[in-house]
DSSP file (Angstrom, degrees, kcal/mol; ACC not computed):
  #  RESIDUE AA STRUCTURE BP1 BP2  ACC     N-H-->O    O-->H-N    N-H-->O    O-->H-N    TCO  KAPPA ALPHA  PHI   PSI    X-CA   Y-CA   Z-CA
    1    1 A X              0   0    0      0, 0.0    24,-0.3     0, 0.0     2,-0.3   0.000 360.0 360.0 360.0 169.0   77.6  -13.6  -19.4
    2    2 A X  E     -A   24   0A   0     22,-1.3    22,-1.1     2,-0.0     2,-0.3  -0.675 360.0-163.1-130.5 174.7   76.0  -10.1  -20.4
    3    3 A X  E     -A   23   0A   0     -2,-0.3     2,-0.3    20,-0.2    20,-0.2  -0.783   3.8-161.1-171.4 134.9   72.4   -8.7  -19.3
    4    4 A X  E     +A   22   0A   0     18,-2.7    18,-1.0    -2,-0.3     2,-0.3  -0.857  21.1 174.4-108.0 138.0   70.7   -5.6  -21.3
    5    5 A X        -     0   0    0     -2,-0.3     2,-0.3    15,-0.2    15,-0.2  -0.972  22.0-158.7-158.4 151.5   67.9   -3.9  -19.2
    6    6 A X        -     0   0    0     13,-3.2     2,-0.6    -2,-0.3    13,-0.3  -0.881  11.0-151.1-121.9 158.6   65.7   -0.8  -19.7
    7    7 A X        +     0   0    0     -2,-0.3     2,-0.3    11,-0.2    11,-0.2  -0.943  40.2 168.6-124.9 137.5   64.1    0.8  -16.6
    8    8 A X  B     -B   17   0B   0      9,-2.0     9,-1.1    -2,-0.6     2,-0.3  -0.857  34.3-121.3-147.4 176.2   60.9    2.4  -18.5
    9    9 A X        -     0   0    0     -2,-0.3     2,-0.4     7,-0.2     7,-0.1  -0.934  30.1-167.0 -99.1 119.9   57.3    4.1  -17.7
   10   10 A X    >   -     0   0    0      3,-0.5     3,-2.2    -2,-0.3    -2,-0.0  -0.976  29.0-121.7-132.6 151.2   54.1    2.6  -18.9
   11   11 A X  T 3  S+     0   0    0     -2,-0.4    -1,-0.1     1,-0.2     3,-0.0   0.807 106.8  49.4 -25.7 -37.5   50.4    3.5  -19.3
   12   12 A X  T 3  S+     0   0    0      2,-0.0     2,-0.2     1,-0.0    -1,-0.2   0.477 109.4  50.6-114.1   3.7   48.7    0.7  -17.2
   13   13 A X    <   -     0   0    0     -3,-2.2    -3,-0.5     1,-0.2     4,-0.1  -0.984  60.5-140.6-145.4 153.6   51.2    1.1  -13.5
   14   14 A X  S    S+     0   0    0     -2,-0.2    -4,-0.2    -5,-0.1    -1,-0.2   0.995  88.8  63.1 -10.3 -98.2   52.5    3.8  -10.9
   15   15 A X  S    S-     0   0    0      1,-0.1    -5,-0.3    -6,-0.1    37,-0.1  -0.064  93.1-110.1 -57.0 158.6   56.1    2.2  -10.5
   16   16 A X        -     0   0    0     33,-0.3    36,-4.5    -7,-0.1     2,-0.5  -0.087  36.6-137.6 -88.4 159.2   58.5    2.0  -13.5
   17   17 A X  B     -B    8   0B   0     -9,-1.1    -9,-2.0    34,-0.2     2,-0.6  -0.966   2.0-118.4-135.9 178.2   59.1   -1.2  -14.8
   18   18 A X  E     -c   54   0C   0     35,-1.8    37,-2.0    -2,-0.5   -11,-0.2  -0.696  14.1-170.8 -70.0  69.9   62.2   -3.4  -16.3
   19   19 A X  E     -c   55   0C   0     -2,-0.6   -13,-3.2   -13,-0.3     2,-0.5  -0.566  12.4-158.8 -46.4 120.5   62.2   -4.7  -19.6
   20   20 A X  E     +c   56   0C   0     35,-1.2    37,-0.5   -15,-0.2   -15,-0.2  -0.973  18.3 173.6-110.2 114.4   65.0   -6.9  -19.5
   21   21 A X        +     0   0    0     -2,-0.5     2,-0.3     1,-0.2   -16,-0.2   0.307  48.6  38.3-116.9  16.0   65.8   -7.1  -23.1
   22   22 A X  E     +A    4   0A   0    -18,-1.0   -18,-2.7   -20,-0.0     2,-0.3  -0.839  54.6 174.8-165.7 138.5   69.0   -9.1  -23.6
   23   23 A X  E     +A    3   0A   0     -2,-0.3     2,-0.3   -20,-0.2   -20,-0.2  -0.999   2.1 168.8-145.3 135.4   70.7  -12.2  -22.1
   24   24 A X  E     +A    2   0A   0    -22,-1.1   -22,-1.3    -2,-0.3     2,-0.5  -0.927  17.1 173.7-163.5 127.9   73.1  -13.9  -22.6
   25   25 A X        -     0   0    0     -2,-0.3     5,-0.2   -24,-0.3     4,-0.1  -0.895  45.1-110.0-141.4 106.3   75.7  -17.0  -21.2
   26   26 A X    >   -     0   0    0     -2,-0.5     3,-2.0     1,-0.2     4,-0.1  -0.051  34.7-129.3 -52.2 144.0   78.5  -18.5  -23.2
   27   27 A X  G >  S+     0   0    0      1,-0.3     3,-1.3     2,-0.2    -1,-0.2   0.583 109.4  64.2 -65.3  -9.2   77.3  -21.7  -23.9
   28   28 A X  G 3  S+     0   0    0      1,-0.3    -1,-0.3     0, 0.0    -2,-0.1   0.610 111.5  49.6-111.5   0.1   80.1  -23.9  -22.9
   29   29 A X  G X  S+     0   0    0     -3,-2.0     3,-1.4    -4,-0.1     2,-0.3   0.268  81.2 128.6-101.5  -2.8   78.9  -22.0  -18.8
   30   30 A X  T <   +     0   0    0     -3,-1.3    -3,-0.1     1,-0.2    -4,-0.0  -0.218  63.5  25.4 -73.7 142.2   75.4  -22.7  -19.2
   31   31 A X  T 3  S+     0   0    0     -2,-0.3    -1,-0.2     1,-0.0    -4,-0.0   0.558  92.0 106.5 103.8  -3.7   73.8  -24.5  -16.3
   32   32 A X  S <  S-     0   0    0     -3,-1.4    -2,-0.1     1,-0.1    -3,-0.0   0.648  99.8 -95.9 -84.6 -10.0   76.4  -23.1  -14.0
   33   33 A X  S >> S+     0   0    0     -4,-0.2     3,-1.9     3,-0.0     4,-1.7  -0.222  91.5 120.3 115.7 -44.1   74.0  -20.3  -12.1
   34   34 A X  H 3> S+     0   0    0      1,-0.3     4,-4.6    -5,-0.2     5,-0.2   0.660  71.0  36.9 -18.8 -67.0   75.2  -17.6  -14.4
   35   35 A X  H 3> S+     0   0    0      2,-0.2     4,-1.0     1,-0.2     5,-0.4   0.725 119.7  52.2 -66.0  -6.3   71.6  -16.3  -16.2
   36   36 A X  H <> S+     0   0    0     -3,-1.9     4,-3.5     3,-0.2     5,-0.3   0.905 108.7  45.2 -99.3 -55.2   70.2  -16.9  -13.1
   37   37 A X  H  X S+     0   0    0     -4,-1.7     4,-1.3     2,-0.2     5,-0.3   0.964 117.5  45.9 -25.8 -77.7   72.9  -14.7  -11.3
   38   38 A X  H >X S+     0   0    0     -4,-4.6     3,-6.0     2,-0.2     4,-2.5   0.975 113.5  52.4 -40.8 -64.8   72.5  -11.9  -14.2
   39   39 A X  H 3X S+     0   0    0     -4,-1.0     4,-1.5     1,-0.4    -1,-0.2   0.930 112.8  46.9 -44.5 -48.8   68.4  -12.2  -13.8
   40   40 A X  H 3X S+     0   0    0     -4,-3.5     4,-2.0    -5,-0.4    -1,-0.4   0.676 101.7  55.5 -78.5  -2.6   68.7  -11.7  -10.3
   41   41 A X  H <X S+     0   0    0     -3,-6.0     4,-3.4    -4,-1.3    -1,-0.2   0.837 105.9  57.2 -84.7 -48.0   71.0   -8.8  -10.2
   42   42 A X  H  X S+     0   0    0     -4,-2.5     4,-0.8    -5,-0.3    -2,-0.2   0.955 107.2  54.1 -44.2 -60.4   68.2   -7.1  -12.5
   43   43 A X  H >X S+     0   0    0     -4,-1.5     3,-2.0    -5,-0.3     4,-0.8   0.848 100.6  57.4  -2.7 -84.2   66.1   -8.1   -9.4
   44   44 A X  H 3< S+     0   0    0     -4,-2.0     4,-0.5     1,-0.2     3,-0.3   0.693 104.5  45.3   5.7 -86.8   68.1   -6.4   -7.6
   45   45 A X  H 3< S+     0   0    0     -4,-3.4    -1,-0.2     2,-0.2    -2,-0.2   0.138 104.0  73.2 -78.2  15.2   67.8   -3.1   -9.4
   46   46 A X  H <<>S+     0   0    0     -3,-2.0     5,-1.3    -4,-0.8    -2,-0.2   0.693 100.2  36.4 -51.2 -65.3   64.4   -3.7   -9.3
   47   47 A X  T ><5S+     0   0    0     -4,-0.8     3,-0.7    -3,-0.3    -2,-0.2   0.735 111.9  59.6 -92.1  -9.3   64.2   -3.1   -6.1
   48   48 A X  T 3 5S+     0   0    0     -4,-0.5    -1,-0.2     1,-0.2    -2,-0.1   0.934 113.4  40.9 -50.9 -49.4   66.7   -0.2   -5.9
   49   49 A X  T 3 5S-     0   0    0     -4,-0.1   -33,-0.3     1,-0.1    -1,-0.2   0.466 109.9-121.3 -93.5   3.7   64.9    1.6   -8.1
   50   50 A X  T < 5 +     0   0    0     -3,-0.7    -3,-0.2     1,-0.1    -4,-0.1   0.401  54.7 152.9  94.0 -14.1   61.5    0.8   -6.9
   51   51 A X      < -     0   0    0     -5,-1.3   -34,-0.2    -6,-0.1    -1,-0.1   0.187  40.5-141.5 -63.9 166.1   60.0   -0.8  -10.3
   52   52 A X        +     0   0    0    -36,-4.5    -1,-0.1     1,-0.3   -35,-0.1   0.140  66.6  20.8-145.7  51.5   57.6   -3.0   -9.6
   53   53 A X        -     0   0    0    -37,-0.3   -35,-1.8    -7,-0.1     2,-0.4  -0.431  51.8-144.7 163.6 137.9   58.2   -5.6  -12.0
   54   54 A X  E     +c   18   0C   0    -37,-0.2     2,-0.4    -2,-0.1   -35,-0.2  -0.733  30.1 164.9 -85.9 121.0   60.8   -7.5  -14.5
   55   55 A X  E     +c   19   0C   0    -37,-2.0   -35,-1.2    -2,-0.4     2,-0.2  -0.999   7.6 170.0-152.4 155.0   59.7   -9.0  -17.8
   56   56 A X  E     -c   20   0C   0     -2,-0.4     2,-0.3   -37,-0.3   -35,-0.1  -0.889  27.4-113.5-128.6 171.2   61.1  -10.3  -21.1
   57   57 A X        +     0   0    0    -37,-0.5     2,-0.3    -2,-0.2    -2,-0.0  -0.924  27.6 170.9-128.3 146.5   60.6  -11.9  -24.0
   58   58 A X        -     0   0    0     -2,-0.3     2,-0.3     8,-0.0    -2,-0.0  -0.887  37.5-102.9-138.5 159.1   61.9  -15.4  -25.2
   59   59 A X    >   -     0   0    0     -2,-0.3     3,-0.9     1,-0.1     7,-0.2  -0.611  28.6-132.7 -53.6 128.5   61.3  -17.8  -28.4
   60   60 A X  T 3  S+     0   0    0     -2,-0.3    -1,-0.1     1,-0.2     6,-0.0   0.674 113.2  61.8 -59.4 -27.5   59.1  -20.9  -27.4
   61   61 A X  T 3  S+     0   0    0      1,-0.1     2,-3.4     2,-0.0     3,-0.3   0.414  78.2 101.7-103.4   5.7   61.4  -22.8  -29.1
   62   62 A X    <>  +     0   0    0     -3,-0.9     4,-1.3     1,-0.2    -1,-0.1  -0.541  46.6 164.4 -91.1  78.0   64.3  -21.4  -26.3
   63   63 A X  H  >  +     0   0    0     -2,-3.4     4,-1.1     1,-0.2    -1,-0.2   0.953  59.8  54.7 -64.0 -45.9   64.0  -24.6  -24.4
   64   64 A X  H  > S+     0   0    0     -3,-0.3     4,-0.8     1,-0.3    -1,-0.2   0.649 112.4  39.1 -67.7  -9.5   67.0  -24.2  -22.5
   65   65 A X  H  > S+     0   0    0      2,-0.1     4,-2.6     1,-0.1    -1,-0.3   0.866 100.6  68.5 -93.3 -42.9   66.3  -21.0  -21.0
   66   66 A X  H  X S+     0   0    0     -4,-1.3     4,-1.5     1,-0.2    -2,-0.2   0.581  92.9  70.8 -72.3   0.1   62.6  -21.5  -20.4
   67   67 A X  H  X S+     0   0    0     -4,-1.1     4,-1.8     2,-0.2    -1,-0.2   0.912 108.8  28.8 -60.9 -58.7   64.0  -24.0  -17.8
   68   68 A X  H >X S+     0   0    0     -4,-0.8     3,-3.9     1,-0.2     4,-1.1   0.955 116.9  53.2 -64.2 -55.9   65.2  -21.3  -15.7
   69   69 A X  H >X S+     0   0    0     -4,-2.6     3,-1.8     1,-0.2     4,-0.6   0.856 104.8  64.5 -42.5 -43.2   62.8  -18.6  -16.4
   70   70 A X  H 3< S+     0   0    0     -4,-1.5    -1,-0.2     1,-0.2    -2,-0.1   0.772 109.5  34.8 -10.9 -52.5   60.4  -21.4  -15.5
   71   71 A X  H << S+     0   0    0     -3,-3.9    -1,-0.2    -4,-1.8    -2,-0.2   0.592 125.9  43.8 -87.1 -17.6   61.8  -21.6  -11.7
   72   72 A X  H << S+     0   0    0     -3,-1.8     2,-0.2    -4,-1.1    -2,-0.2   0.058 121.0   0.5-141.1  12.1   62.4  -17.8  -11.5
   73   73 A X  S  < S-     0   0    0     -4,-0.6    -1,-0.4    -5,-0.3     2,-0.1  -0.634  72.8-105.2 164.9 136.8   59.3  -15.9  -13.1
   74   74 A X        -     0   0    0     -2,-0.2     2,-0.7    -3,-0.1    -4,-0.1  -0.300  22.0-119.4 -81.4 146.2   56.2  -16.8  -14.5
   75   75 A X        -     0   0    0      1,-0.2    -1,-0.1    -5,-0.1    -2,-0.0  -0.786  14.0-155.2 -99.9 144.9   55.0  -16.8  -17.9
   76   76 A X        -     0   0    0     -2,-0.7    -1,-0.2     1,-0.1    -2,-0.0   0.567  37.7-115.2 -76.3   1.7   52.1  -14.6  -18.5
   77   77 A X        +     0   0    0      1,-0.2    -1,-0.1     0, 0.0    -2,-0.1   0.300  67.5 144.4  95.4  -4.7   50.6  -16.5  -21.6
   78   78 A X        -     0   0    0      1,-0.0     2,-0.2     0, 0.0    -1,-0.2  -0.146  34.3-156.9 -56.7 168.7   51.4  -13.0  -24.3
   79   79 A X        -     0   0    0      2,-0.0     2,-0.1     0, 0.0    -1,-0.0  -0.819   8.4-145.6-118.8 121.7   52.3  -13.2  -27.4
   80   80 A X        -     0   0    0     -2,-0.2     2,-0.4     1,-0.0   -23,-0.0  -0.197  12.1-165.6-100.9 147.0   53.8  -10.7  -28.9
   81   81 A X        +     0   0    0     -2,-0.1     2,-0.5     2,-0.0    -1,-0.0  -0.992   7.2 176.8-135.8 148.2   53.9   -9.1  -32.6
   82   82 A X        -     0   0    0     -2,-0.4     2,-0.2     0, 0.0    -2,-0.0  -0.987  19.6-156.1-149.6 158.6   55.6   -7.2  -34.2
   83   83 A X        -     0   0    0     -2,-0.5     3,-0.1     1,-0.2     4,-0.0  -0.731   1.9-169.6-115.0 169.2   56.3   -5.3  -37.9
   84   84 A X        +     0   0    0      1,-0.3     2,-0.3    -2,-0.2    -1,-0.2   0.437  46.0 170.2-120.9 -17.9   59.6   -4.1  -38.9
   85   85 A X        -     0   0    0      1,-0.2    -1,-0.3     2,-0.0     2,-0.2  -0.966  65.6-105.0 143.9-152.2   58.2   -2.3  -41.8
   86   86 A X        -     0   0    0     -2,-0.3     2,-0.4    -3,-0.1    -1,-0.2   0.620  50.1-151.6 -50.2-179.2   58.4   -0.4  -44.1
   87   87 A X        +     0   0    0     -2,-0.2    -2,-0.0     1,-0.1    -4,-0.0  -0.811  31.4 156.5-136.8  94.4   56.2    2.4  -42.0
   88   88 A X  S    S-     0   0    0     -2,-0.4    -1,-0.1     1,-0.0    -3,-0.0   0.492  70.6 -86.9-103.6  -4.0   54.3    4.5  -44.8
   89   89 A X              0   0    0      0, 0.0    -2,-0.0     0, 0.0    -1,-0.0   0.091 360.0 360.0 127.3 -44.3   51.4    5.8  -42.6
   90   90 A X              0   0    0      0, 0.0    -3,-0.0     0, 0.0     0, 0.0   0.020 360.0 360.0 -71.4 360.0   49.3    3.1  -43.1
C-alpha cells in the first residue's frame, strides 16, 4: 500500500493540518489492516508535527473504504466542488 499526505496551514486554526490526499491498498490485501496501518502512521505524524487534525476526501460510492474510515474518523457531512477549468478570470 501507498499514502500521499500534505502537512498545510489554513485560515480558520493555529496548528497545521493534514490533508491526506492519496491512498491506496492493492486490492487482492484489502481487509488485511493495511489502510488502516497507512491512516494511522499519518496519525502518527500528526502528532509529531503537532497538526491538529487529519482529513480527506473519498467518493460516496467508495463503499469499501468508508468501512474503515467509518471506524477510524468521522465524516463531517462536506461536500466538496470543484472546477478544473478553463480559468479566464471569470
Amino acid at each position: 500500500g501507498l499514502v500521499h499526505y500534505l502537512l498545510h496551514r489554513s485560515t480558520t486554526a493555529i496548528a497545521p493540518s493534514i490533508y491526506l490526499q492519496d491512498l491506496f491498498t492493492d486490492a487482492n490485501l484489502r481487509g488485511a489492516g493495511i489502510g488502516r496501518a497507512l491512516i494511522e502512521g499519518v496519525y502518527a505524524e500528526a502528532g509529531r508535527t503537532g497538526a491538529g487534525r487529519v482529513y480527506w476526501h473519498t467518493h460516496e460510492t467508495n463503499i469499501t473504504a468508508r468501512h474503515l474510515y467509518d471506524r477510524i474518523a468521522t465524516n463531517g457531512g462536506f461536500i466538496m466542488y470543484s472546477h478544473a477549468g478553463p480559468f479566464d478570470g471569470h
